[in-house]
N, C-alpha and C positions, 0 to 999 in steps of 0.2 A: 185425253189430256185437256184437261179444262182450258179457255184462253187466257186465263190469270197464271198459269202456271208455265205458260210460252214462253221458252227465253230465246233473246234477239240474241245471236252469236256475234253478228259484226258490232250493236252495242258494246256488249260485254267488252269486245278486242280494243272496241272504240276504232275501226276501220269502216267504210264504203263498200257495200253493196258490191261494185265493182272493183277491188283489192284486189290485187296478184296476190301470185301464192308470195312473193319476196315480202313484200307489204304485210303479210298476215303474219307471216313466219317474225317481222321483225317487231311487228305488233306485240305477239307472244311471248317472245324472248324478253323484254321490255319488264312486260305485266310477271312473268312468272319468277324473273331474280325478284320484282318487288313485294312478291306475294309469298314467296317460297318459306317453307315451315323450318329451313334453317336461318332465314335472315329473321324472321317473326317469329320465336320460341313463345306455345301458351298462347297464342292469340288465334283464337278461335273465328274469328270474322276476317282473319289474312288466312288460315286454311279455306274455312269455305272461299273463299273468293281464289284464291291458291287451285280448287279442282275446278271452279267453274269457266276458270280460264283458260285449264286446260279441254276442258269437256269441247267449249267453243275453239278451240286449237282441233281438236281432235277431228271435228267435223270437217269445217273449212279447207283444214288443209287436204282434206282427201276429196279428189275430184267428184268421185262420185255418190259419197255422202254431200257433197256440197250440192249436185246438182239435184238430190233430192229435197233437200232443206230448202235449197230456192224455190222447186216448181211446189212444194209441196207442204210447205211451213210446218204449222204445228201438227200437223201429220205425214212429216216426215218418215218419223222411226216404224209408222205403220207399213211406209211403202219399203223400208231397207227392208223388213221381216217378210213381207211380197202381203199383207195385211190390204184390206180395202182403203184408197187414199180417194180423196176428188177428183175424179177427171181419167181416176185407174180404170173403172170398172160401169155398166150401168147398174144400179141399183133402185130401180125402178123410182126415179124421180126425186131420191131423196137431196136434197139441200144439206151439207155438212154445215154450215155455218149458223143453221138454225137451232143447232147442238150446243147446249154448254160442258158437255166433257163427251169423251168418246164412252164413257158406258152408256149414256142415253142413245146416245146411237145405238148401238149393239141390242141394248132390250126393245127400241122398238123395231129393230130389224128383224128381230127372232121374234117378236111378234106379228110382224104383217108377216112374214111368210109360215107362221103358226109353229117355229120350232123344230119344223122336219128337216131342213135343208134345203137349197136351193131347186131343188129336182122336185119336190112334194109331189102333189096330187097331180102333174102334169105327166109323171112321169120319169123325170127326169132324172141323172145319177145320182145316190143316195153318196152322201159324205154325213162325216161324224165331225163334231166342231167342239174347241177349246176355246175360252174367253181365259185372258190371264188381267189380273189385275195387280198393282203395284203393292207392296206391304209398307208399312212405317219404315222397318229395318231390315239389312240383310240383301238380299237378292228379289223378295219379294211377297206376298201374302199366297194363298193358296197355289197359283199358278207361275211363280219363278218368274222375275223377270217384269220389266216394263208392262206399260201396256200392248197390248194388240189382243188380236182376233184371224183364226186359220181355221182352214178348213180341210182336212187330207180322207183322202179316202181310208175306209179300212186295210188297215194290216201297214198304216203308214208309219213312218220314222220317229220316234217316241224321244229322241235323244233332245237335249236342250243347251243351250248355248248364254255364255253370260262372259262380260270382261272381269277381270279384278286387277285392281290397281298395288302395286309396289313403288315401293324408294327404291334408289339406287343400292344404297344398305342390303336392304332385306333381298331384292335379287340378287343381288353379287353374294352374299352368306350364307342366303337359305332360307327359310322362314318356316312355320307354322302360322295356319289362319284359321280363323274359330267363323264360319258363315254359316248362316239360315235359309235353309230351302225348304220354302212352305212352313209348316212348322218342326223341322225339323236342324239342328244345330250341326254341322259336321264340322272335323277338323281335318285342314289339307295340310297336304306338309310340299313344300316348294323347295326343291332341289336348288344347290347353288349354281350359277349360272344363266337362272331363266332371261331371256331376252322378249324385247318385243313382238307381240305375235304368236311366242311359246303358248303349243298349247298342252292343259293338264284335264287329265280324265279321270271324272270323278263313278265308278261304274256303278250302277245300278242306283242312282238319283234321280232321274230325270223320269219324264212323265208316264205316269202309270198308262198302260194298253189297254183298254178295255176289255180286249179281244182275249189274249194271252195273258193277261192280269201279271203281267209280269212289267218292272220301268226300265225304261232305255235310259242314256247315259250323261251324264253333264259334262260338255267341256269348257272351261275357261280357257280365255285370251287372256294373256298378261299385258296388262300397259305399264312403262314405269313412266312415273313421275318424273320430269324433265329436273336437270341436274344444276346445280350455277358454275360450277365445273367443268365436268365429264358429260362427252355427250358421243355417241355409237356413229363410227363408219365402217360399215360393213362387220367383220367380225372386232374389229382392233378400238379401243375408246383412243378416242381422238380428246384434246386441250390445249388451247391457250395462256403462252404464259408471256408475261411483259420484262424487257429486256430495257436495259437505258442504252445510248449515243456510244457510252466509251465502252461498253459492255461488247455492242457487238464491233466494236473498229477492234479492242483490245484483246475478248475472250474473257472468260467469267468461268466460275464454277458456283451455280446456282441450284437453291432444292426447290425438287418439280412434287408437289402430292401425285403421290399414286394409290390403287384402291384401298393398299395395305401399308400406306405409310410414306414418308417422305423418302428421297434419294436421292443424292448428289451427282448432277447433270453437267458434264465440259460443255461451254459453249466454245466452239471452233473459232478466232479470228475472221472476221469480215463474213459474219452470217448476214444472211440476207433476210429481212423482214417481211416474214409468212414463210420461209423456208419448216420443214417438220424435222426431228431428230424422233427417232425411234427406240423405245425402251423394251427390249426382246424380254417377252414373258411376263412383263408388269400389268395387261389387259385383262378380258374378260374369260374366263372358267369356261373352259373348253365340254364340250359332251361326251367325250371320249379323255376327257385328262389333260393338266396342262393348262398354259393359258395364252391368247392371246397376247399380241401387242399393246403399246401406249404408242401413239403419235403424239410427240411434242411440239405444238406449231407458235413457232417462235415469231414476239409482234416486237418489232424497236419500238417504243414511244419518247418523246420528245417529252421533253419537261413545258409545262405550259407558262411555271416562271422559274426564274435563276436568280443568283444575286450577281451583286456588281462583281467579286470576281469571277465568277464559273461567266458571267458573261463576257468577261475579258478574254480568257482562255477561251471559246468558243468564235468569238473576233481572229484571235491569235491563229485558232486551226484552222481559219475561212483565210487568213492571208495568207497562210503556209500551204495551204490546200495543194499538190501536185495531181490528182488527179481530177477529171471533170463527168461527174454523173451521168452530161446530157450528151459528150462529145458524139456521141452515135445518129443523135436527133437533128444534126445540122444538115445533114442535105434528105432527107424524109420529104417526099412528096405525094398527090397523089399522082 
């Protein structure tokens, strides 16, 4: 990866080096309603900035992609793939930073040590090596997949690994996907239900053996695309819906969107604000049939202005008031 082509993920977030994970997470949330491809229809500079926000979400928040991007910058993705990074390995002197992209690494590495392998003429274990380079489109140019450089002995694991990214939509329905490995076009077909993590096997894609001329397998990880909605706790989608004053003193029958539509929701008298109601069956496409929950996590908000009579009548319930919120908070010590 050339240094031009480095992206700063705390930039991107607009967060500090030093960020908790709460801080990033609310960084994220922020940037991804603002960017999201259902607030910005057609606007192709709110998509990309839409995945790249995610992409920098996607790092950060996971501990130990973070802890590689820190020690290891823009050769990071070489140490997640176990790839040679700075500081990983000795490499007989070399300087990474004297590199303007990782192929001129790589050609003059396989040139000082003449192309044999690290073992050459000294003797040493013979291993067989794959360079993959990026493509324009797809998954990637000849070798799938980002950059990097491995080295496995013979008869090693030919299989290959890549994420693909979905909506919420196209998980929850199902989908078909038209992607390019090497030069090659395949069509995947994505069961409904796939969730984060799901993984899909593509058989007989993945890197040809040299040995057994025969290729091992591609799997995909699914990521979806964060929602301004619905967002996954455990197996049940979880949501936020906003409730008024007299709503939760009085009780309401309000519509919650669920994946397949609105439905009409009782709110109970004197709900308490973050309490959840449950929507049995409204959730996520079970693997065996059926579906998950909906958690509905119910927020009171407060009007920020009123007019002169709703502020009367808000006067009126403060002097009429019989009950006291805090009475419990009067003799609290430590």
């Amino acid at each position: 990866m050339a240094a031009t082509d480095f992206k700063d993920y705390y930039q991107i977030l607009g967060v500090s080096k030093t960020a908790n994970a709460d801080e990033i997470k609310k960084a994220f949330r922020k940037l991804a309603r603002k960017y999201h491809p259902d607030v910005n229809p057609g606007d192709k500079q709110a998509e990309a900035k839409f995945k790249e926000v995610n992409e920098a979400h996607e790092v950060l928040s996971d501990p130990e992609k973070r802890k590689k991007y820190d020690q290891f910058g823009r050769y990071w993705q070489q140490a997640e793939r176990g790839g040679p990074t700075p500081g990983a390995a000795d490499f007989g002197g070399f300087d990474f930073s004297a590199y303007g992209s990782f192929d001129d690494f790589i050609n003059e590495l396989l040139g000082r040590f003449g192309g044999g392998g690290f073992g050459g003429p000294t003797g040493g274990r013979s291993r067989s090596y794959s360079y993959q380079t990026s493509g324009p489109t797809g998954f990637g140019g000849p070798g799938f997949g980002g950059p990097g450089f491995s080295y496995e002995p013979a008869g090693a694991n030919f299989d290959q690994e890549a994420n693909i990214s979905l909506s919420m939509s196209e998980a929850f329905r199902g989908t078909q996907k038209k992607l390019r490995i090497g030069n090659e076009v395949v069509e995947v077909r994505i069961p409904p239900g796939a969730k984060p993590g799901s993984k899909i096997r593509l058989r007989g894609k993945g890197q040809m053996n040299p040995y057994s001329k025969q290729r091992g397998d591609v799997y995909l990880t699914v990521e979806l695309q964060p929602h301004s909605f619905f967002q996954f706790e455990g197996d049940n989608l979880v949501c936020e819906v906003p409730i008024a004053p007299d709503e939760a003193v009085l009780g309401a029958k309000i519509d919650v969107p669920t994946p397949d539509g609105s439905v009409t929701v009782t709110i109970p008298p004197g709900i308490r604000s973050g309490q959840s109601l449950r929507l049995r069956g409204k959730g996520w496409p079970k693997p065996k049939g059926g579906r998950s929950d909906q958690l509905v996590k119910v927020i009171i908000i407060a009007p920020k202005q009123v007019s002169e009579s709703e502020k009367m009548l808000y006067e009126k319930i403060r002097d009429a008031r019989s009950e006291d919120p805090r009475r419990d908070l009067a003799a609290t010590r430590l």
